[in-house]
ZALOKE-612473 format. One record per residue: residue number from 1; residue in one letter; x, y, z of N, C-alpha, C, O in turn. Coordinates in pm, whole numbers. Layout:
% ZALOKE-612473
+------+------+--------+--------+--------+--------+--------+--------+--------+--------+--------+--------+--------+--------+
! resi ! resn !    n_X !    n_Y !    n_Z !   ca_X !   ca_Y !   ca_Z !    c_X !    c_Y !    c_Z !    o_X !    o_Y !    o_Z !
+------+------+--------+--------+--------+--------+--------+--------+--------+--------+--------+--------+--------+--------+
!  NUM !    a !      X !      Y !      Z !      X !      Y !      Z !      X !      Y !      Z !      X !      Y !      Z !
...
+------+------+--------+--------+--------+--------+--------+--------+--------+--------+--------+--------+--------+--------+
END
This chain:
% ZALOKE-612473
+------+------+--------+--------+--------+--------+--------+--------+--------+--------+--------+--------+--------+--------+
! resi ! resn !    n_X !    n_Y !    n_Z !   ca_X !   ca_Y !   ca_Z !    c_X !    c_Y !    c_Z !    o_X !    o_Y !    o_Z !
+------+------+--------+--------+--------+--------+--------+--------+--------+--------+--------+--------+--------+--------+
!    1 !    x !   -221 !   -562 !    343 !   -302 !   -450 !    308 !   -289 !   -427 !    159 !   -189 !   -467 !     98 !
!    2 !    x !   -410 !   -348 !     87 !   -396 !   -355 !    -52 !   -345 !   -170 !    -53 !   -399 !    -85 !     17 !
!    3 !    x !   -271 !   -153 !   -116 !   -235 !    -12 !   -156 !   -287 !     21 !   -325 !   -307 !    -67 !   -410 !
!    4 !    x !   -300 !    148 !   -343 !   -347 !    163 !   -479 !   -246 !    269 !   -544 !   -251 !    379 !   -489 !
!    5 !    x !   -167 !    259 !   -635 !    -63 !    298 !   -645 !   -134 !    397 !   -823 !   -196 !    331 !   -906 !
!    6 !    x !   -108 !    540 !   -842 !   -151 !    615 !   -898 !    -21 !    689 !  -1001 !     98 !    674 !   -976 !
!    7 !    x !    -80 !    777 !  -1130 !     28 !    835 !  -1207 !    -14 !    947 !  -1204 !   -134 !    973 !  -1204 !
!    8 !    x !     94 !   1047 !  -1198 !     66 !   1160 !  -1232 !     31 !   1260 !  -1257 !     74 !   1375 !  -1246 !
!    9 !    x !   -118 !   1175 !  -1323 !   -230 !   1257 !  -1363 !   -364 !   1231 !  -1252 !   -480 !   1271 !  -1263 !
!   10 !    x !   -306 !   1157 !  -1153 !   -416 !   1049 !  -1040 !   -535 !    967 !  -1117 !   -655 !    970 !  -1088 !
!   11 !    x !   -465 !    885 !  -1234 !   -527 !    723 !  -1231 !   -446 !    667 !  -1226 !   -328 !    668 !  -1261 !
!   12 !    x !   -555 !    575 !  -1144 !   -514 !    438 !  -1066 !   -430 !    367 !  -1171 !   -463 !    335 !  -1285 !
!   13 !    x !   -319 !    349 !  -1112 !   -252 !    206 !  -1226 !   -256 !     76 !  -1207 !   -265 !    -14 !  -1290 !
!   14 !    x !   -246 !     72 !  -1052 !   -243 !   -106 !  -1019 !   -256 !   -133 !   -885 !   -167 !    -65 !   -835 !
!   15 !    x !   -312 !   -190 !   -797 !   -335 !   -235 !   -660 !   -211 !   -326 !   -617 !   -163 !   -397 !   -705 !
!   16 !    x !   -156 !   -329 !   -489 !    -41 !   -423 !   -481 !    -88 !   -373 !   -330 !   -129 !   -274 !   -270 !
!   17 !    x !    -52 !   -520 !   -311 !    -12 !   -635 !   -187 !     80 !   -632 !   -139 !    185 !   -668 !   -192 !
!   18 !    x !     67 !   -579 !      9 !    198 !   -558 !     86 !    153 !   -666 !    193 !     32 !   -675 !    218 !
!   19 !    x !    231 !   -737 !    249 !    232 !   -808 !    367 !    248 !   -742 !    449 !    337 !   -665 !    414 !
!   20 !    x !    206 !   -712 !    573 !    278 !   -652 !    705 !    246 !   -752 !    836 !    148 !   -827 !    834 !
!   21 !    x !    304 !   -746 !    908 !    291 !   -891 !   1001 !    310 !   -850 !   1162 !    388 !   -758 !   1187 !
!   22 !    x !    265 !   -893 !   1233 !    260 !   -862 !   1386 !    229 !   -715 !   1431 !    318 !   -674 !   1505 !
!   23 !    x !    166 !   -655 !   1416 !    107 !   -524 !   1449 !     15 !   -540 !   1523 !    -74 !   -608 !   1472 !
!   24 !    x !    -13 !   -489 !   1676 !    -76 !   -507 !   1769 !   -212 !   -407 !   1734 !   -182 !   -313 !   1660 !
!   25 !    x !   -284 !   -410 !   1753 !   -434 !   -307 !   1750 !   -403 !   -210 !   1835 !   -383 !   -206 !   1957 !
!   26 !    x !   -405 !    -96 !   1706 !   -365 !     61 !   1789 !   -248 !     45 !   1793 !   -201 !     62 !   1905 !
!   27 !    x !   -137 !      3 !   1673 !    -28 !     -2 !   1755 !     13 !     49 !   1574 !    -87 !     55 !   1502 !
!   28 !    x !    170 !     87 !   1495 !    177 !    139 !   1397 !    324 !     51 !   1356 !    394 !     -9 !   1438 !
!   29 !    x !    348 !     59 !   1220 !    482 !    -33 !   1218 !    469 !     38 !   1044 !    370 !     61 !    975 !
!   30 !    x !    658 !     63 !   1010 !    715 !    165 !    909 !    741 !    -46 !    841 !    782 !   -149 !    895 !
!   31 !    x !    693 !    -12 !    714 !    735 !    -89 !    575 !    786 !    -27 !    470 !    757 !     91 !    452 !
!   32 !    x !    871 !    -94 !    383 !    877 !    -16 !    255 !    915 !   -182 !    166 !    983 !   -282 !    190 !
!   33 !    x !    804 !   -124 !     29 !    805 !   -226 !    -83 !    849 !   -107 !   -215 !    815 !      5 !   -252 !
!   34 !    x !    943 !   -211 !   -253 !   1011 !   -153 !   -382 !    885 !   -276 !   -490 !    833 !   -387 !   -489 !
!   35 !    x !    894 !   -150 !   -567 !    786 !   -139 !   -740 !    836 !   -145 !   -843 !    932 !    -70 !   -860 !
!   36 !    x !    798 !   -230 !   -950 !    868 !   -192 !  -1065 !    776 !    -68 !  -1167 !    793 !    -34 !  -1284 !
!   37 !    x !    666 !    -20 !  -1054 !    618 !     77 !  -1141 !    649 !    204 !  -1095 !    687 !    226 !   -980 !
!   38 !    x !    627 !    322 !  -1218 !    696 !    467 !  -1115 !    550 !    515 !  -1131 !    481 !    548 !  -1228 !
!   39 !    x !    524 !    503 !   -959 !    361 !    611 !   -921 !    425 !    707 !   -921 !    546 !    731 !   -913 !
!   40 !    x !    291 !    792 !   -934 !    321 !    965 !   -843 !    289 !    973 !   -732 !    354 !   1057 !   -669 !
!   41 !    x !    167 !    888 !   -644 !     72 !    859 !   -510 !     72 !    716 !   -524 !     95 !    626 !   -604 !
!   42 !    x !     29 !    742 !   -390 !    -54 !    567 !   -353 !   -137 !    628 !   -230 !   -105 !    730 !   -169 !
!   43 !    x !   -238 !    556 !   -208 !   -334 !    556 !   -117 !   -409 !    430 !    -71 !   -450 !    334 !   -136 !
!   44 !    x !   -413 !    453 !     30 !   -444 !    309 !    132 !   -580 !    269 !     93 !   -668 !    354 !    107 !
!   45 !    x !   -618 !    128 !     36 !   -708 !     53 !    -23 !   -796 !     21 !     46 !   -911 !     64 !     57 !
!   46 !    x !   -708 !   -108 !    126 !   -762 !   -193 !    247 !   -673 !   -259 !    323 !   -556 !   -276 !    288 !
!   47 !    x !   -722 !   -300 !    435 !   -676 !   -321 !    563 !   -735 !   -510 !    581 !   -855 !   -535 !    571 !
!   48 !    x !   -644 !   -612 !    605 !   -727 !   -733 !    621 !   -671 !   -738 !    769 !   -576 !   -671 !    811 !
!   49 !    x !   -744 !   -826 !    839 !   -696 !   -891 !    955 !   -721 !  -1014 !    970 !   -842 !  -1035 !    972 !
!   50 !    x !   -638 !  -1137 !    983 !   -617 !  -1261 !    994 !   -653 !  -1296 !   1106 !   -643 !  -1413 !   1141 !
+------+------+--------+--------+--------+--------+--------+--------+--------+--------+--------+--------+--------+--------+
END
């Protein structure tokens, strides 16, 4: 999924790529990706399905 990761002031700084893997449809699963940038937000981009 693409996340859109935001400052402070809410602009966008940079889109990043999280992998998430085996999640059933309708079904929910907890990730966490460490950044070398400091957001204030992020908000959900997009969603792919393989």
């Amino acid at each position: 999924m693409f996340v859109t990761l935001y400052d402070d002031q809410n602009r966008p700084l940079d889109d990043v790529l999280v992998q998430v893997r085996n999640v059933a449809s309708g079904d929910s699963a907890r990730f966490e990706q460490r950044l070398d940038l400091q957001a204030g937000a992020a908000k959900l981009k997009y969603v792919g399905v393989n």
